[in-house]
PALO-312511 format. One record per atom (N, C-alpha, C): atom name; residue number from 0; residue in one letter; x, y, z. Coordinates in nm, 2 decimals, m for minus. Last residue first. Example, Ala and Ser with C-alpha at 12.3 -4.5 7.8 and 13.67 -1.06 7.14 Angstrom:
BEGIN
   atom     n   res       xx       yy       zz
      N     1     S     1.28    m0.22     0.71
     CA     1     S     1.37    m0.11     0.71
      C     1     S     1.29     0.00     0.79
      N     0     A     1.32    m0.57     0.78
     CA     0     A     1.23    m0.45     0.78
      C     0     A     1.32    m0.33     0.78
END
This chain:
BEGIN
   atom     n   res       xx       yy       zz
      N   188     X     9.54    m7.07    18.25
     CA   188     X     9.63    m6.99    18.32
      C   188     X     9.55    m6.99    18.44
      N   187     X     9.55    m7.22    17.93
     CA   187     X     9.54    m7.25    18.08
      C   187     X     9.65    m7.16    18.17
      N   186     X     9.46    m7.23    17.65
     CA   186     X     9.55    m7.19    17.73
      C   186     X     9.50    m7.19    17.90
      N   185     X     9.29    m7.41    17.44
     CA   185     X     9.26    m7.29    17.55
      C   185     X     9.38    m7.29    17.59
      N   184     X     9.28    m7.42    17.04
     CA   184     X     9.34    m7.46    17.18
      C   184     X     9.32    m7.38    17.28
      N   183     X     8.99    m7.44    16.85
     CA   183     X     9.12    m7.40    16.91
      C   183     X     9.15    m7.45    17.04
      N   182     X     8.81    m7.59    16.74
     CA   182     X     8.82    m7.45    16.70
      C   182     X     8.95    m7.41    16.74
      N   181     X     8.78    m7.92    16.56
     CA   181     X     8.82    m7.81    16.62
      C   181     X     8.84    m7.70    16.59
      N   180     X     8.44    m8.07    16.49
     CA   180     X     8.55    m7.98    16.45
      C   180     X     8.61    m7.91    16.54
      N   179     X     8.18    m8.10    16.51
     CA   179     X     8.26    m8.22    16.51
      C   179     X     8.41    m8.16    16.48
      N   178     X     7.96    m7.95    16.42
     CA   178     X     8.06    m7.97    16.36
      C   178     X     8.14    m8.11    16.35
      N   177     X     7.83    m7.91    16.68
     CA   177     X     7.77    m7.97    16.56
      C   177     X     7.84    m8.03    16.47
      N   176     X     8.09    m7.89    16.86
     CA   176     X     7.98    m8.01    16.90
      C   176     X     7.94    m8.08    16.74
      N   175     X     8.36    m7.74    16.88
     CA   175     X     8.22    m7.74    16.79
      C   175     X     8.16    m7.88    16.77
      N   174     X     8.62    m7.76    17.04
     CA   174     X     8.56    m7.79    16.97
      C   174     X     8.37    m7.79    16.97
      N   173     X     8.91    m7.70    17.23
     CA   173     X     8.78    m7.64    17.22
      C   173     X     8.75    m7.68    17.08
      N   172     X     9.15    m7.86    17.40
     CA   172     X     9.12    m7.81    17.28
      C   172     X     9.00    m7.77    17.29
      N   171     X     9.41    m7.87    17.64
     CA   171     X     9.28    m7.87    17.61
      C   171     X     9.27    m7.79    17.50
      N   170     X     9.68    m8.09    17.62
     CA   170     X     9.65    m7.99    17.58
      C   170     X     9.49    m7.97    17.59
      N   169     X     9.78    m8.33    17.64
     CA   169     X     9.81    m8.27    17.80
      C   169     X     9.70    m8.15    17.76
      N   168     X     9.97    m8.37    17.36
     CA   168     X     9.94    m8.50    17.50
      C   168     X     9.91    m8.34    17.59
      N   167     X     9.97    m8.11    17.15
     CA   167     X    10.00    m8.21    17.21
      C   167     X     9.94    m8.29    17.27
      N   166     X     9.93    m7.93    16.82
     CA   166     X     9.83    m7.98    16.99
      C   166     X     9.91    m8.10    17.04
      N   165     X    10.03    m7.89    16.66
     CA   165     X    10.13    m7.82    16.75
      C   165     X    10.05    m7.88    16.86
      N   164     X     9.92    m8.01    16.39
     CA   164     X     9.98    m8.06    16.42
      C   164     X    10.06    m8.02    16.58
      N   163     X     9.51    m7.98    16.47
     CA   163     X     9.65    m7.92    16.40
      C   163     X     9.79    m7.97    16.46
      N   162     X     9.30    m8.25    16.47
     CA   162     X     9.39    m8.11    16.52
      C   162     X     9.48    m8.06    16.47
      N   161     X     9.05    m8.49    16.43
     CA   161     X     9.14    m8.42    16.37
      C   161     X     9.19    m8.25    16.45
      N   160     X     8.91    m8.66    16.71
     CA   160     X     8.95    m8.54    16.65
      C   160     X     9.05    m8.50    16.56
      N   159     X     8.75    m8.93    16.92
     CA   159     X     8.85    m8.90    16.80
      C   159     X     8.85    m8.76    16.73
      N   158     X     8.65    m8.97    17.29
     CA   158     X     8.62    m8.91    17.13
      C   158     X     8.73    m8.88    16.99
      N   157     X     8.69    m8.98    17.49
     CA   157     X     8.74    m9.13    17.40
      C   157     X     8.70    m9.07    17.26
      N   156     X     8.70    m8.77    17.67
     CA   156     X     8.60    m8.87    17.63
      C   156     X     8.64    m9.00    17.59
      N   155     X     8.98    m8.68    17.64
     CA   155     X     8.90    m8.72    17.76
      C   155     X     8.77    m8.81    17.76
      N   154     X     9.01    m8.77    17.29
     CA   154     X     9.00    m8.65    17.39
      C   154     X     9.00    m8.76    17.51
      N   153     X     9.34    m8.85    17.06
     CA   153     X     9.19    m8.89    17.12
      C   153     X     9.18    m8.80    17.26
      N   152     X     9.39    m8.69    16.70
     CA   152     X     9.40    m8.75    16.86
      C   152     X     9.31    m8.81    16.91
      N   151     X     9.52    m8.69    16.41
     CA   151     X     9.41    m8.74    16.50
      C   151     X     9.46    m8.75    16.63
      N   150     X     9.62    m8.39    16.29
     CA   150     X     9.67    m8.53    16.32
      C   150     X     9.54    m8.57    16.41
      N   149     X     9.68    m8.19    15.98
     CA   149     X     9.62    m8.22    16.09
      C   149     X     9.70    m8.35    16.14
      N   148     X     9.92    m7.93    15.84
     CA   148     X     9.88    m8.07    15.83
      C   148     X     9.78    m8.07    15.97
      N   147     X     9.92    m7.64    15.66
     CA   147     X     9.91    m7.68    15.76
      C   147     X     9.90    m7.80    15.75
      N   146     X     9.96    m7.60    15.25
     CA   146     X     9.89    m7.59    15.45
      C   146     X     9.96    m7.61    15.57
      N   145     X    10.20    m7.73    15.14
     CA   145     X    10.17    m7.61    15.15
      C   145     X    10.03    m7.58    15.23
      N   144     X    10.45    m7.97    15.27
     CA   144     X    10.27    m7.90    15.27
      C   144     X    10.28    m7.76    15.25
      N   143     X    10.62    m8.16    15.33
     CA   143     X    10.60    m8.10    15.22
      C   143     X    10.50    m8.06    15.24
      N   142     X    10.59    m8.24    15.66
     CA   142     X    10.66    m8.24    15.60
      C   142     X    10.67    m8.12    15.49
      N   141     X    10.64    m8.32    15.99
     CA   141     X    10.59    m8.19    15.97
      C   141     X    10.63    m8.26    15.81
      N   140     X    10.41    m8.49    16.22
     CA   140     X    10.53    m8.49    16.13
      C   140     X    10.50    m8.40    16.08
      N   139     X    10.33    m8.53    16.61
     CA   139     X    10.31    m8.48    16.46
      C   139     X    10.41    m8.43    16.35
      N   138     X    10.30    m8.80    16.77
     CA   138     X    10.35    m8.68    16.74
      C   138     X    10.36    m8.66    16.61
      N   137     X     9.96    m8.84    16.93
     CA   137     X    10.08    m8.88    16.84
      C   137     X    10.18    m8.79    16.80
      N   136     X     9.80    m8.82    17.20
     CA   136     X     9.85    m8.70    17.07
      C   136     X     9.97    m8.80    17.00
      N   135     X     9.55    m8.90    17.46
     CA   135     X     9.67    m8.93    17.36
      C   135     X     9.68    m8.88    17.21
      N   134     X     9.40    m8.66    17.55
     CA   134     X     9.48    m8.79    17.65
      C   134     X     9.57    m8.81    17.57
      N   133     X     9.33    m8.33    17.59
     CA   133     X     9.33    m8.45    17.50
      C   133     X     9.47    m8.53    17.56
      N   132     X     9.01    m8.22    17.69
     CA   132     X     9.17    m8.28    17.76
      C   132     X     9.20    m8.37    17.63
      N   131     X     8.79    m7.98    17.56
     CA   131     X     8.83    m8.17    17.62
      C   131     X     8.98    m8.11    17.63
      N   130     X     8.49    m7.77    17.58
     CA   130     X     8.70    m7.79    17.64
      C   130     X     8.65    m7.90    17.66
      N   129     X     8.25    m7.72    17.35
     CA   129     X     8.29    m7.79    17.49
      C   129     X     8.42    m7.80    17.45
      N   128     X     8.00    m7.53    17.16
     CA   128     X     8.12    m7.54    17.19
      C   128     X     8.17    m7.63    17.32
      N   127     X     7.73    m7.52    17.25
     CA   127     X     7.84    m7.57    17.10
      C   127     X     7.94    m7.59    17.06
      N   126     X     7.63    m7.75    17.48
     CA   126     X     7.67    m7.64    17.46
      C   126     X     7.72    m7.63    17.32
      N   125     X     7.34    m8.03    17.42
     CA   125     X     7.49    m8.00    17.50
      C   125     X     7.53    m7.83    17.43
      N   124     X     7.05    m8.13    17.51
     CA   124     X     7.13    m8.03    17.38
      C   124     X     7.29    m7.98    17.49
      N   123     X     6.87    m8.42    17.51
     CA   123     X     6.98    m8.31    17.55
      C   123     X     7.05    m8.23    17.47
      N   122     X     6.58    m8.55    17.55
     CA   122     X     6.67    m8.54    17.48
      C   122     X     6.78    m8.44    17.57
      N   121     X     6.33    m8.65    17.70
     CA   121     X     6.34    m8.67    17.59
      C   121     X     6.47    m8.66    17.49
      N   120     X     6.11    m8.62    18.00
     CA   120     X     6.27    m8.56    17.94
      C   120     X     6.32    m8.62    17.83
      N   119     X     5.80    m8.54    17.97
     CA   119     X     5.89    m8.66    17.99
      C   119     X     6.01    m8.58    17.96
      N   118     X     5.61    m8.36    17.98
     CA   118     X     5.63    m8.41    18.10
      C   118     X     5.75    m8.49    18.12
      N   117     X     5.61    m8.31    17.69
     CA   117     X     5.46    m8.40    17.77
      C   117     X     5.50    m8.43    17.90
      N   116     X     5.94    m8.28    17.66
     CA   116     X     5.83    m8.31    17.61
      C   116     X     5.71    m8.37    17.67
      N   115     X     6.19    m8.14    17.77
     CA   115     X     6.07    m8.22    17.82
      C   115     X     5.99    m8.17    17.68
      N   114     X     6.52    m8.17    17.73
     CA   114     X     6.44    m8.09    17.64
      C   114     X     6.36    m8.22    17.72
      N   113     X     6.83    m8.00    17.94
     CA   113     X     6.77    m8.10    17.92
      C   113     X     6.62    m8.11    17.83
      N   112     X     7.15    m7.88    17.87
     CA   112     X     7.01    m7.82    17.93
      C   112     X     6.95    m7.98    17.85
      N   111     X     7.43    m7.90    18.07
     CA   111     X     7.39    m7.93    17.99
      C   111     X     7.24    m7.87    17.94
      N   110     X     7.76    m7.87    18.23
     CA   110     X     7.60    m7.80    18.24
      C   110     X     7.58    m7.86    18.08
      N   109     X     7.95    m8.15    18.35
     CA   109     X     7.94    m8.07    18.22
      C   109     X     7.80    m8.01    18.23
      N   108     X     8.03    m8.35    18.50
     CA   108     X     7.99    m8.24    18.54
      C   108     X     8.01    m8.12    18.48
      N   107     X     8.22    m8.57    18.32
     CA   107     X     8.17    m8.55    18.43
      C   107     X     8.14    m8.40    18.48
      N   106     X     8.15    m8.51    17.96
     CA   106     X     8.21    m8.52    18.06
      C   106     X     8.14    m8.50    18.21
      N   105     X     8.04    m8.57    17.61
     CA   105     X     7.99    m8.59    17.74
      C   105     X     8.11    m8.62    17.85
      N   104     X     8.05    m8.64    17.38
     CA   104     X     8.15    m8.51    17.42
      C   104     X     8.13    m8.51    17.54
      N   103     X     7.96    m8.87    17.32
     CA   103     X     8.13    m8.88    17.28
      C   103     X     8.18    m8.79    17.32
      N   102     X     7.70    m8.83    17.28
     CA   102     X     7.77    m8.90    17.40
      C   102     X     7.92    m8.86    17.43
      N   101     X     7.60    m8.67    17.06
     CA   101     X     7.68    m8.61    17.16
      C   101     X     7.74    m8.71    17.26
      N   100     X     7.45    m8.88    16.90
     CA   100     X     7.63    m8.90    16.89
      C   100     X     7.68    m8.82    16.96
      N    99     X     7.22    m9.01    17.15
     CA    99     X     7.30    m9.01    17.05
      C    99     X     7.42    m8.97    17.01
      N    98     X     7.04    m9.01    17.38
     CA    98     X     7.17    m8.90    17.35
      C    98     X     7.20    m8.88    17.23
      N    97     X     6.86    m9.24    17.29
     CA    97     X     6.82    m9.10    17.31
      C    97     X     6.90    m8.96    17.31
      N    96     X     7.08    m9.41    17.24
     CA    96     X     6.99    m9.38    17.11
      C    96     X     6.93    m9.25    17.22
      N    95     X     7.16    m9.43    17.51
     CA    95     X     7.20    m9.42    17.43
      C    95     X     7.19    m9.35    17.32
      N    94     X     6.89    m9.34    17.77
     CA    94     X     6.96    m9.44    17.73
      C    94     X     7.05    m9.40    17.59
      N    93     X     6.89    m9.12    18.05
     CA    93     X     6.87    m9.14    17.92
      C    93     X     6.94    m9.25    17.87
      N    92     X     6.79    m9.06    18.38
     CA    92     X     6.89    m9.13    18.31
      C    92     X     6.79    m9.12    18.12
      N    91     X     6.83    m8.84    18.67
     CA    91     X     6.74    m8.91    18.56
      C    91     X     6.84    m8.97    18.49
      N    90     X     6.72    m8.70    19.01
     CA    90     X     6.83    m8.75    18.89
      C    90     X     6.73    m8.84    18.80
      N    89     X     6.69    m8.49    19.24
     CA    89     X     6.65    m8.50    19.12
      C    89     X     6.73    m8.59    19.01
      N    88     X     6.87    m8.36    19.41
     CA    88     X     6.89    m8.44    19.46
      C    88     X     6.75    m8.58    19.35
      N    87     X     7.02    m8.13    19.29
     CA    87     X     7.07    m8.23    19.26
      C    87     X     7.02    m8.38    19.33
      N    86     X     6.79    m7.88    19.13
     CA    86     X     6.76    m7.99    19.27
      C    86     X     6.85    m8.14    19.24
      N    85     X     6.94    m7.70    18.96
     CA    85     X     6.83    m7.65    19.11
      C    85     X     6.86    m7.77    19.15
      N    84     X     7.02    m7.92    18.77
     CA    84     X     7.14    m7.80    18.82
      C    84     X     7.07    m7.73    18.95
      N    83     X     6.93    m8.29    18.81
     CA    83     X     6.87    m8.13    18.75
      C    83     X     6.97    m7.99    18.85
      N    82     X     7.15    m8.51    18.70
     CA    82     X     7.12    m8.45    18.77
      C    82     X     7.06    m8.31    18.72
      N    81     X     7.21    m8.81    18.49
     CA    81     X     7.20    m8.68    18.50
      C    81     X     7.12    m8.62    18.62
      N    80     X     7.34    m9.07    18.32
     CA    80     X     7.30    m9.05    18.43
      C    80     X     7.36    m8.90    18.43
      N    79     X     7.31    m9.30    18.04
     CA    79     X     7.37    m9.21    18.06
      C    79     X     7.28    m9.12    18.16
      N    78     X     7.37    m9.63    17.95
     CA    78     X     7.28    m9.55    18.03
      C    78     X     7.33    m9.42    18.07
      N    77     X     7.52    m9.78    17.88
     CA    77     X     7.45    m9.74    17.75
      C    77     X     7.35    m9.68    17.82
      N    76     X     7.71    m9.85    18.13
     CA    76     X     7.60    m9.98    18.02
      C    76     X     7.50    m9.91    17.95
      N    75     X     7.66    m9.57    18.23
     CA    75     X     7.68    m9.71    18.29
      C    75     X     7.62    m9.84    18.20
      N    74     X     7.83    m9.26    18.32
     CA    74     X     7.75    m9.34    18.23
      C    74     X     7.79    m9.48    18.26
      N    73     X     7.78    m8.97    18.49
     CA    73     X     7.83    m9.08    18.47
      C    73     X     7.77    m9.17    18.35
      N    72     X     7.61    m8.66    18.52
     CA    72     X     7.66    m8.75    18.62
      C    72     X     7.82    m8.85    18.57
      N    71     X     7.52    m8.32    18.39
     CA    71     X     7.61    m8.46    18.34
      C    71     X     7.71    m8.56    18.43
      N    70     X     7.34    m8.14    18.49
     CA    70     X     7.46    m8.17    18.49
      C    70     X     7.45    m8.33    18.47
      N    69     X     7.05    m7.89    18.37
     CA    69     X     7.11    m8.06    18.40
      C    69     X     7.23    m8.03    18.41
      N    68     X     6.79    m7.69    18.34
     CA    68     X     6.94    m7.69    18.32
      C    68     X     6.94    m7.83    18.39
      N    67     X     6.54    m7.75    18.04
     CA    67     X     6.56    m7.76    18.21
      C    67     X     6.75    m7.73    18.20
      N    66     X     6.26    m7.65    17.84
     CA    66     X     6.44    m7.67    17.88
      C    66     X     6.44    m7.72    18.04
      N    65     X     5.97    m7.76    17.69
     CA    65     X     6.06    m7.66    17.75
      C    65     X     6.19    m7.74    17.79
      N    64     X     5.81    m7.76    17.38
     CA    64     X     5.94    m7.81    17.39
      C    64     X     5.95    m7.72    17.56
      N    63     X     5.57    m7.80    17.22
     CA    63     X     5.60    m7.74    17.33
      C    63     X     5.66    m7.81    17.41
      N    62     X     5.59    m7.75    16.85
     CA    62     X     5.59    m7.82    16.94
      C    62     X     5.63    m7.76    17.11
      N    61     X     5.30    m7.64    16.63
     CA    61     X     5.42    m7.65    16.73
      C    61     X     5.45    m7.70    16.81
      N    60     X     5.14    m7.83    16.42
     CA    60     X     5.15    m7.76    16.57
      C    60     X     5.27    m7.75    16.62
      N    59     X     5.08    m7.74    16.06
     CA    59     X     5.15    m7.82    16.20
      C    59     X     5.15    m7.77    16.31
      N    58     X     4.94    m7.82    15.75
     CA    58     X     5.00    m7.75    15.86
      C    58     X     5.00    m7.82    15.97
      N    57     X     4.93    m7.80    15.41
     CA    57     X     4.99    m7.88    15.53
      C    57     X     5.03    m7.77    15.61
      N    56     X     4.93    m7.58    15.22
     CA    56     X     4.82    m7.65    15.27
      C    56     X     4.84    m7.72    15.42
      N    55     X     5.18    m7.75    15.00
     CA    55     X     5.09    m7.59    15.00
      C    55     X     4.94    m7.67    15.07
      N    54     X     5.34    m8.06    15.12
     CA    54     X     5.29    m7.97    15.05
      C    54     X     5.18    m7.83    15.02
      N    53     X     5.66    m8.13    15.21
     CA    53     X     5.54    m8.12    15.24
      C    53     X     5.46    m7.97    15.16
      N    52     X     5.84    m8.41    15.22
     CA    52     X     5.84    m8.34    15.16
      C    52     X     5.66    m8.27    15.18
      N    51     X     6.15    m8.55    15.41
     CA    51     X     6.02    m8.52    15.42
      C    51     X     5.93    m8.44    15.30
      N    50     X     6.38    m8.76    15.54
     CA    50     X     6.35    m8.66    15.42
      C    50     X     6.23    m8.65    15.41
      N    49     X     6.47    m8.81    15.89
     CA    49     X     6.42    m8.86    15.79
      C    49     X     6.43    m8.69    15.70
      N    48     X     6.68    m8.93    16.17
     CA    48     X     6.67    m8.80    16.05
      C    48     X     6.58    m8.86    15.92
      N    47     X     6.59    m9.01    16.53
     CA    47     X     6.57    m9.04    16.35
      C    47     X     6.59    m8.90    16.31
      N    46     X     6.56    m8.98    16.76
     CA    46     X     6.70    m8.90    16.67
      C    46     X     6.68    m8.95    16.52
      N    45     X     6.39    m9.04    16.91
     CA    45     X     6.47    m9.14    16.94
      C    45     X     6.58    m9.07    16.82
      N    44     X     6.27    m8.74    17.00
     CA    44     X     6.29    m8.85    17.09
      C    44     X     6.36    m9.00    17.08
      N    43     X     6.29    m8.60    16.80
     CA    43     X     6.38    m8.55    16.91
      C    43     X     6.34    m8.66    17.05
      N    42     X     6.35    m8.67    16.46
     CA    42     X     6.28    m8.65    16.55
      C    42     X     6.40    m8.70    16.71
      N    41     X     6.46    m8.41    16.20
     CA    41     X     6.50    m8.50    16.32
      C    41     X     6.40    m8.52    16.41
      N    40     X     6.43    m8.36    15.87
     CA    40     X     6.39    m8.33    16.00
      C    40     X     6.40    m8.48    16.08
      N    39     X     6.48    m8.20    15.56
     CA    39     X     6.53    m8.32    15.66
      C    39     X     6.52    m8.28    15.79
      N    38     X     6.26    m8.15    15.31
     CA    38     X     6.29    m8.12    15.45
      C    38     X     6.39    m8.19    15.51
      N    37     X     6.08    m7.92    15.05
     CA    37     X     6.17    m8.04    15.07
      C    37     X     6.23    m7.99    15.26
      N    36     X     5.77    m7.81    14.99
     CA    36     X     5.91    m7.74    15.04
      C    36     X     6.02    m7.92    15.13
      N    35     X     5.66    m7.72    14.67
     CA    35     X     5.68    m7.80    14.75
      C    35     X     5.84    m7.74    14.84
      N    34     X     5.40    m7.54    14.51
     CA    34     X     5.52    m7.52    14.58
      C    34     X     5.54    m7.65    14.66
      N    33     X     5.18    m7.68    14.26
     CA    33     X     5.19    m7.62    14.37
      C    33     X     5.37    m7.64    14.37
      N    32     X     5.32    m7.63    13.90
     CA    32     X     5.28    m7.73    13.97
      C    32     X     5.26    m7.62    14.11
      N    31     X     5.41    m7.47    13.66
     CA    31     X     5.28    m7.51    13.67
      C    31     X     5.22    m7.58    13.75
      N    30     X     5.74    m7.60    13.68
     CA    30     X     5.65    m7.49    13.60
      C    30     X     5.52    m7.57    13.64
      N    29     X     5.79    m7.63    14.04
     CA    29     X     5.84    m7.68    13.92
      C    29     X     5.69    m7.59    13.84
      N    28     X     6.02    m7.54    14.33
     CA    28     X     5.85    m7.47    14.25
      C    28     X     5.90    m7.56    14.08
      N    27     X     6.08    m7.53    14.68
     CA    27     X     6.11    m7.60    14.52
      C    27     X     5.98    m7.60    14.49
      N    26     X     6.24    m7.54    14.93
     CA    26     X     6.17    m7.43    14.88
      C    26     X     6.15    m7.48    14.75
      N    25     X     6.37    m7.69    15.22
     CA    25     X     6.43    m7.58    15.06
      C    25     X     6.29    m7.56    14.98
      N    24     X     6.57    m7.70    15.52
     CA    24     X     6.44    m7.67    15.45
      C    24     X     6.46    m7.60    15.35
      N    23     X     6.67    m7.91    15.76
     CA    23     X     6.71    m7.84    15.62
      C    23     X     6.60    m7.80    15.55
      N    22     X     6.56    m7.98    16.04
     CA    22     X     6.73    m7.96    16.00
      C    22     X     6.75    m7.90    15.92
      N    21     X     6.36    m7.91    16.24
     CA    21     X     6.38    m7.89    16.10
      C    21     X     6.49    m7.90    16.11
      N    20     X     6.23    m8.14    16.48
     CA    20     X     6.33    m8.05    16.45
      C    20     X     6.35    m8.04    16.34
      N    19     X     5.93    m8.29    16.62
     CA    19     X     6.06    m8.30    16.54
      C    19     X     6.10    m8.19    16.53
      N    18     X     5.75    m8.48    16.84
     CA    18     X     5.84    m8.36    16.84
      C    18     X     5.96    m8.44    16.70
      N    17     X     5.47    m8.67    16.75
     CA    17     X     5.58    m8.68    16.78
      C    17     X     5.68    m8.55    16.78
      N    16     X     5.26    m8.72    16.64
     CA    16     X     5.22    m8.67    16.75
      C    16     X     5.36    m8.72    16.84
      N    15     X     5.28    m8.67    16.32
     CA    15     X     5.24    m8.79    16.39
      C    15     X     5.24    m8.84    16.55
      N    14     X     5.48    m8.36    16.45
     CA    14     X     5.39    m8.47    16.34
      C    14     X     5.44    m8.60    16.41
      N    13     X     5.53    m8.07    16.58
     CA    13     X     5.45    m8.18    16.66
      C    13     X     5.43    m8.26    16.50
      N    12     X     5.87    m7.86    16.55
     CA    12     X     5.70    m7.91    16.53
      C    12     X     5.64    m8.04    16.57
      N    11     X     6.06    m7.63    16.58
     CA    11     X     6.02    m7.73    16.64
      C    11     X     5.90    m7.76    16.60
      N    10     X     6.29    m7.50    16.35
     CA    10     X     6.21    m7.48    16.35
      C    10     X     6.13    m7.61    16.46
      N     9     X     6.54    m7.50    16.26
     CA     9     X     6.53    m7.51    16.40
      C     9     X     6.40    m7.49    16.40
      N     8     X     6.50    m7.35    15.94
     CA     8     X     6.59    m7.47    16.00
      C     8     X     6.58    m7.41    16.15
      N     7     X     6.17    m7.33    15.83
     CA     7     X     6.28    m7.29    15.87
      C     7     X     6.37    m7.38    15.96
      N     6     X     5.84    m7.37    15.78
     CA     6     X     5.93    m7.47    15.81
      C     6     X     6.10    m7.40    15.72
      N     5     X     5.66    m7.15    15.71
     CA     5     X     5.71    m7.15    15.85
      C     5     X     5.85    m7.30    15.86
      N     4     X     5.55    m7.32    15.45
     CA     4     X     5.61    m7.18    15.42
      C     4     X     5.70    m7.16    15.55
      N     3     X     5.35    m7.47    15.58
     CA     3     X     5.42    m7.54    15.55
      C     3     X     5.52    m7.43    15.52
      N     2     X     5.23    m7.31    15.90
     CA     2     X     5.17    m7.35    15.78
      C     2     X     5.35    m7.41    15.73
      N     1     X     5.14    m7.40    16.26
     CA     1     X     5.28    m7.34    16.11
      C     1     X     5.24    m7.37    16.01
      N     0     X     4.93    m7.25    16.50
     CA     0     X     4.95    m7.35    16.39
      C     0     X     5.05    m7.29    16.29
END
């Protein structure tokens, strides 16, 4: 059992007999009152983020989350199709709202790890990093800047990205999943 003090960010827990994820956890003492510890926590089977606030006392079960490795098949009408990396001959499907906003980084035959809960597969955690192809690059103007300028492209996905202006048409870029941000360009040799 986690007493309320244990809620740290990634923290996994069982409420309302549902798997959630700590996203943000703070700590707040007013004069004379118990400790309350403010939350925003994800639940990991349809991706709600709620605000939570819980108080000296409250405690929780952990949750028993295990992993599986998956590859990332195809997707078909808001259905997203996966294979287990041991037994391709094992496939499953998640719908939309269960992926959520990783969809957009999702490529054909990408390792992925897959999260069971109670037996059921429930979610995916993609890598933090993923190489896209970027399809279409505008060309980039250089003007008055004391920075750098960015430009939007669009990846292999269909996913939209601010880049630095030297990324072309053709280029793979490496970006930060959580973020949403690029880190750099790979070179291909």
């Amino acid at each position: 059992m986690l007493a309320h003090t244990d809620l740290k960010k990634g923290v996994q827990i069982i409420l309302d007999g549902q798997p959630y994820e700590v996203l943000v956890s703070n700590s707040m003492k007013k004069a004379q009152r118990r400790p309350v510890i403010q939350t925003k926590i994800k639940n990991l089977i349809n991706g709600n983020v709620v605000e939570r606030n819980f108080q000296q006392g409250d405690v929780f079960e952990e949750a028993g989350l295990s992993k599986l490795k998956a590859k990332f098949l195809y997707a078909h009408r808001e259905s997203y199709f996966f294979t287990e990396s041991s037994n391709p001959s094992k496939r499953f499907d998640l719908s939309l709202e269960q992926v959520g906003e990783k969809a957009k980084f999702l490529k054909q035959g990408e390792e992925i790890e897959a999260l069971i809960f109670d037996g059921k597969i429930i979610s995916i955690i993609l890598p933090v990093k993923v190489q896209l192809k970027v399809k279409d690059s505008p060309p980039g103007v250089q003007g008055d800047r004391a920075q750098g300028g960015t430009k939007a492209v669009t990846l292999e996905t269909g996913a939209q990205l601010n880049v630095p202006l030297f990324v072309e048409e053709g280029d793979i870029v490496e970006l930060n999943v959580e973020t949403e941000e690029y880190t750099r360009r790979v070179d291909e040799k």
